[in-house]
N, C-alpha and C positions, 0 to 999 in steps of 0.2 A: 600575553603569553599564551594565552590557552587559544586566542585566535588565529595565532603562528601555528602552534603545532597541528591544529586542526589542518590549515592551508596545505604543511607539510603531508599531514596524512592522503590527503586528496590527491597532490602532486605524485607522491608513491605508489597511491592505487592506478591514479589513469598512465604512468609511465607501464607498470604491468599488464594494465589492461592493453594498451598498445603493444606493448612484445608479444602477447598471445596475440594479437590479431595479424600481427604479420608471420607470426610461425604456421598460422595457418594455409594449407595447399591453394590456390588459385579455386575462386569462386568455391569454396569452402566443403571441397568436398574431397575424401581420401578411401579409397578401398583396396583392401588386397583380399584376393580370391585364390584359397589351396584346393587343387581338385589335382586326382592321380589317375593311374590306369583302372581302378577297379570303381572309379566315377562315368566311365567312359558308358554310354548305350548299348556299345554293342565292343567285340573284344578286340582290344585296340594297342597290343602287344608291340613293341619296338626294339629290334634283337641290335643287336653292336657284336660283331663276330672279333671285334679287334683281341687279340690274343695267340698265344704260339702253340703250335701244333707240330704233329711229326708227320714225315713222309719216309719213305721205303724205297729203293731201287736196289737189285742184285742183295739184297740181302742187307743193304749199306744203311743207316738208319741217321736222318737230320733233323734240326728242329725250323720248322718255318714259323717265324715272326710275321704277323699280318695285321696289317691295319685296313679299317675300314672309316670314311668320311661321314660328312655330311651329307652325303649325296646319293651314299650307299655305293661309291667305286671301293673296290677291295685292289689293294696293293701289298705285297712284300716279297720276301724272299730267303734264303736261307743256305748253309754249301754241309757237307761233310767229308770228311776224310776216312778211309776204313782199310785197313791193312788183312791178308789173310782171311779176304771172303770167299766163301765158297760158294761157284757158282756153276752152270752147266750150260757149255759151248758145247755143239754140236756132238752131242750125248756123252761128253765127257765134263764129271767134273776136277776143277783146276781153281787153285789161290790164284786170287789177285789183289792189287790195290786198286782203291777205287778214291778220286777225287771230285768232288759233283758239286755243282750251285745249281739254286731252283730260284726262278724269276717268277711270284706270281701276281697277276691279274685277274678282276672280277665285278661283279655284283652283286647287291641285295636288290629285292624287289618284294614286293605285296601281288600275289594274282590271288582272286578270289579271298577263299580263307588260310592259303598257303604263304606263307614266305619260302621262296625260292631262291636257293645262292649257284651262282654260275661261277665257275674258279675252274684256271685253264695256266698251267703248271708250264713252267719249259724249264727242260732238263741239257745242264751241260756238264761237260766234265772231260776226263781222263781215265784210264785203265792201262795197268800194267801186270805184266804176267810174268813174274822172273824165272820162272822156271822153262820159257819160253821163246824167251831173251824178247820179248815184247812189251816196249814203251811208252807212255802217250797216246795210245790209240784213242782214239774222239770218239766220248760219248753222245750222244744227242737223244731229245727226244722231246715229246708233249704229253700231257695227262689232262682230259676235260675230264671235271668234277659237276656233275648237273644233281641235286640236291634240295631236300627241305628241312628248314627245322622243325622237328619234334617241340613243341611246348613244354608239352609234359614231362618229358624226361631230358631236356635241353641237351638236346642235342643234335649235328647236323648227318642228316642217312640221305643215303640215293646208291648213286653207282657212280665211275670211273670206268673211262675207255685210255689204256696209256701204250703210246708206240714210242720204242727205243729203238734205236741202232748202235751199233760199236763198228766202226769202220775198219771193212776188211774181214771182220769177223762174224759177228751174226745180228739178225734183225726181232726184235717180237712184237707181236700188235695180241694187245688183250680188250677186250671189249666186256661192256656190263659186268666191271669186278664191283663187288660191295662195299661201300665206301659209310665210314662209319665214323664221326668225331666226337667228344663230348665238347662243349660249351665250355667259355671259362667258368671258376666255380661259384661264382657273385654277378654271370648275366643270367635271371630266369625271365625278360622281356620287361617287367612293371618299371613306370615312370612316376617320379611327382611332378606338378607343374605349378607355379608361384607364378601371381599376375597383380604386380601393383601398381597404380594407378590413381591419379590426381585430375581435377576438372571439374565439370558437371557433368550431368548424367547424358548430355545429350552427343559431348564429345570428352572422350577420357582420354588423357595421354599416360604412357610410365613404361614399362618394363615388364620382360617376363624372364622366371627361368627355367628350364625342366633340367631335374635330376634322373640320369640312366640308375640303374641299379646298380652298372659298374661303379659308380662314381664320377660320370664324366657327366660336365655342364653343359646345357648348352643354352644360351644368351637368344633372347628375343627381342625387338621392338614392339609396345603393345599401345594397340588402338579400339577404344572402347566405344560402345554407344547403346543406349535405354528407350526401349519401347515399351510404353506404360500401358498398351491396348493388349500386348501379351504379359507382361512383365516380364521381360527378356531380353536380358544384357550379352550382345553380342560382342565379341573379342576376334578383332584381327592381328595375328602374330607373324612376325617376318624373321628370321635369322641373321645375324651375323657374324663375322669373325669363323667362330668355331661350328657356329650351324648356318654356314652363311647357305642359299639354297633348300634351307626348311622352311616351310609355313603351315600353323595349324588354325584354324577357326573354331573354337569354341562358343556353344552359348547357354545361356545357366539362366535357368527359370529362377529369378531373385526369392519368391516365398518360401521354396525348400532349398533352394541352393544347389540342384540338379542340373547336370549336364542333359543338356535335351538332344543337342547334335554335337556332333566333332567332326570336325572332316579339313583335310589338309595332307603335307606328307612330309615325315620325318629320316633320315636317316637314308633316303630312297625306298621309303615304304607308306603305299598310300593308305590314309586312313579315313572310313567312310561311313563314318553313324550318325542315321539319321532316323 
């Protein structure tokens, strides 16, 4: 009896012993790596402008919807309706209505220490002047936005040059007006970044993620490898899906856990600490 139950005992240890060894990652090794924007060497801020803002023509007042990619193209657009604005045709002013869509196009970029957004407006619409008996007159027009973010006070400044017409009626070209946005109120640029990864040291495979501040994911492939002459684990990360077009290179001195370089580009914003 007692030489059964022993047998049994063994059989129960080595079946555990064996499910832990196969739960373990391939060639026995598992790491995940949390480093953020304030890990980075040098300031390595990554803005997402995606959010709604307003625009202005004749007094008329819209909200523009904009998104921004992975790649950093800025796309959206937005209309409004305004009845009884008051505006000034050929030094007189006169009510009208007003019906207008804004088509906009852009991007984000990294020059230097600036991030720089390029956003170029088209203006369509209608105007009606009942007192006039004038209907449907075509509006048209452009507005280039050339601009930077503020960091600090998130938010996007530069200037705006915008030429309208109304057909038949009058035309205006304004150059270098003050263009001034706040940021939405949960982007101030910091990122977290997650890198897990299975292997050995000399090839890792697994995953990364980084979190914007807005809250938007964006999904990595991650490929690791260790050099034991520096102690420094180098990470190549590639985008898909939703950061398809991103890659960042990370590499982390293992003794402190220090970002030593980063360099890659996210968002259409390149990043270069080294």
């Amino acid at each position: 009896m007692k030489n059964r139950g022993m047998q049994k005992f063994l059989k129960q240890g080595l079946v555990l012993i064996a499910m832990a060894v196969l739960l373990l990652p391939l060639n026995g090794y598992a790491e995940i790596y949390e480093i953020d924007s304030d890990d980075a060497p040098c300031e390595a801020l990554l803005w997402d402008i995606t959010g709604s803002y307003s625009d202005e023509l004749y007094g008329c007042e819209g909200t523009l919807d904009i998104s921004q990619d992975a790649k950093g193209k800025i796309t959206g657009g937005g209309s409004a309706d305004c009845d009884d604005v008051e505006i000034e045709i050929e030094g007189a002013s006169i009510s009208v209505n007003l019906n207008l869509d804004w088509v906009v196009t852009g991007s984000i970029k990294k020059k230097g220490d600036a991030t720089e957004v390029s956003i170029s407006v088209k203006v369509s619409g209608t105007l009606d002047v009942p007192a006039a008996n004038v209907s449907g007159a075509k509006v048209s027009g452009t507005e280039k936005i050339t601009a930077d973010i503020d960091p600090d006070n998130q938010t996007i400044v530069g200037t705006a040059d915008v030429k309208v017409s109304i057909k038949g009626l009058e035309s205006i070209t304004l150059k270098d007006i003050d263009f001034y946005e706040d940021l939405p109120v949960d982007m101030d640029g910091s990122w977290e970044l997650d890198i897990d990864v299975t292997g050995d040291v000399k090839k890792m495979l697994g995953n990364g993620q980084m979190w914007l501040s807005n809250g938007d994911i964006l999904p990595f492939s991650a490929q690791g490898s260790y050099k034991e002459k520096t102690d420094e684990t180098t990470f190549t990360l590639k985008g898909f899906d939703a950061s398809k077009g991103c890659n960042l290179k990370p590499v982390i001195y293992e003794e402190t856990g220090d970002v030593t370089t980063l360099t890659g580009k996210v968002l259409g914003q390149s990043i270069k600490c080294k």
